[in-house]
N, C-alpha and C positions, 0 to 999 in steps of 0.2 A: 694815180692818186687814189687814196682810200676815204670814202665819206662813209659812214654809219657801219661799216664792214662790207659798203659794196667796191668795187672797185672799175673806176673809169682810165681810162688812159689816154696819158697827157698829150698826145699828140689829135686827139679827135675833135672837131667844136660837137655843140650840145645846143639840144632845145629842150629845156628840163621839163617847161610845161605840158612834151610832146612824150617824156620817154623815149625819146630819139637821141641817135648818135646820127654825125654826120662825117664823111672824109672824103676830102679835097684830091679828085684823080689829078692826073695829068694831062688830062682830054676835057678839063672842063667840068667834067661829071661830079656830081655826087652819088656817095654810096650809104643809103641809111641803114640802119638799125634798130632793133629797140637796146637800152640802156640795160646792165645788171637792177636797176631800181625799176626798168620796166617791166624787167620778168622776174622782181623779187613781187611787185605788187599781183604780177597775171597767175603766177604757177605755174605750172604743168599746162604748155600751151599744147593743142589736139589739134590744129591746123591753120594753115596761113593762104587766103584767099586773095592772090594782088588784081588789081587791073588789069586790062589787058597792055603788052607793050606798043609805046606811039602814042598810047592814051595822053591828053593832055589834062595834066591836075593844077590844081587851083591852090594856091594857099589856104590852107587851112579844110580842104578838102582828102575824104578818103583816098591811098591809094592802093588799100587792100582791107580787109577784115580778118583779126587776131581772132580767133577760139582759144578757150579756156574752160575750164572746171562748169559745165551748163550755162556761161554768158559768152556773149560774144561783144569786141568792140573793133571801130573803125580805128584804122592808123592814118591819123590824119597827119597830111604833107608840112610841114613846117616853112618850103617855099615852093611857088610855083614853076613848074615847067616840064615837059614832056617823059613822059617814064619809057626810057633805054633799055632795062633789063630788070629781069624778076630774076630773084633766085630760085629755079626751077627744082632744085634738091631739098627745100620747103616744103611743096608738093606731096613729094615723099615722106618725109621726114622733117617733120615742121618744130621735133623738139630739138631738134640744131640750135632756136633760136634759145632753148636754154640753154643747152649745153657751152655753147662758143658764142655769146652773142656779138663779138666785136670780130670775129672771124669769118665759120664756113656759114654763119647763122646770119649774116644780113638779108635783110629783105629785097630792097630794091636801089636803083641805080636809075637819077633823075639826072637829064640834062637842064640846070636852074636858069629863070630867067633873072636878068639882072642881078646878078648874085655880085658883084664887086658895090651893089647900093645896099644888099642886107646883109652878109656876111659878117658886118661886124654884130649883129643882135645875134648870134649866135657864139657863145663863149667857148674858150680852150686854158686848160692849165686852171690855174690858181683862181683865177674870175668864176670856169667853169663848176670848182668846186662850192665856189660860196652860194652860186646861183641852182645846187642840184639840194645844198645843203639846208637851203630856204622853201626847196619846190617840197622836199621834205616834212620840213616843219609845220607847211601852210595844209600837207597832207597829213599830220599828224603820223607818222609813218613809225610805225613800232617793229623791226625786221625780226623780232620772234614771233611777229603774228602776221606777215606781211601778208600772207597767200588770206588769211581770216577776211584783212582789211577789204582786199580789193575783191571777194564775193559781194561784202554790206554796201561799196559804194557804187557799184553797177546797177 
């Protein structure tokens, strides 16, 4: 799906509030992201800082720190429960997460707790767009001046 010229894809849920993407392994896991709206607002990210793995994160809790253009912000967890895996090719090469951010560019890999009680506060498809396209609006989010926006609100 295309909202304002960014583009999400229909099979992912969403925390619009968070700039996150989320997707549903097969072991249970989640695998986050940040969103194309994430890194339309960041730019040019310069490094990706997670937790350590085992770490146990808290909703609504850091579980890394994003760098960008002289500010830095926490990626806070959208649910809680034990962090599995970093993407350690971050490290290196942290503008992955521009480049491919629903690909080689995610961040981390949480084992959720309770996730079949919040799962559904987390939208996919059609719901997801209305609710990325609102998180927008309330952001006032102009995407020829996205990278301007997100230096003034930091």
């Amino acid at each position: 799906m295309n909202v304002h010229g960014l583009e999400f894809p229909d099979s992912l849920r969403y925390a619009p509030e968070h700039s996150l993407w989320l997707r549903e392994e097969a072991d249970g896991s989640l695998t986050v992201g940040l969103t194309a709206y994430g890194c339309a607002l960041y730019g040019q990210i310069f490094a990706f800082t997670p937790k350590r793995v085992g770490a146990r994160i808290e909703r609504e809790r850091s579980f890394g720190v994003v760098e960008f253009a002289k500010a830095a912000s926490s990626a806070r967890s959208p649910v809680s429960g034990e962090l599995q895996a970093v993407n350690e090719a971050l490290l290196k090469r942290p503008a992955l997460i521009n480049q491919d951010c629903y690909g080689e560019g995610w961040m981390v890999r949480l084992q959720p707790e309770n996730w079949a009680a919040v799962r559904d506060e987390f939208p996919l498809g059609e719901t997801a767009a209305a609710a990325i396209a609102e998180r927008m609006r309330l952001d006032n989010f102009d995407p020829a001046n996205a990278h301007v926006q997100a230096l003034q609100w930091k």
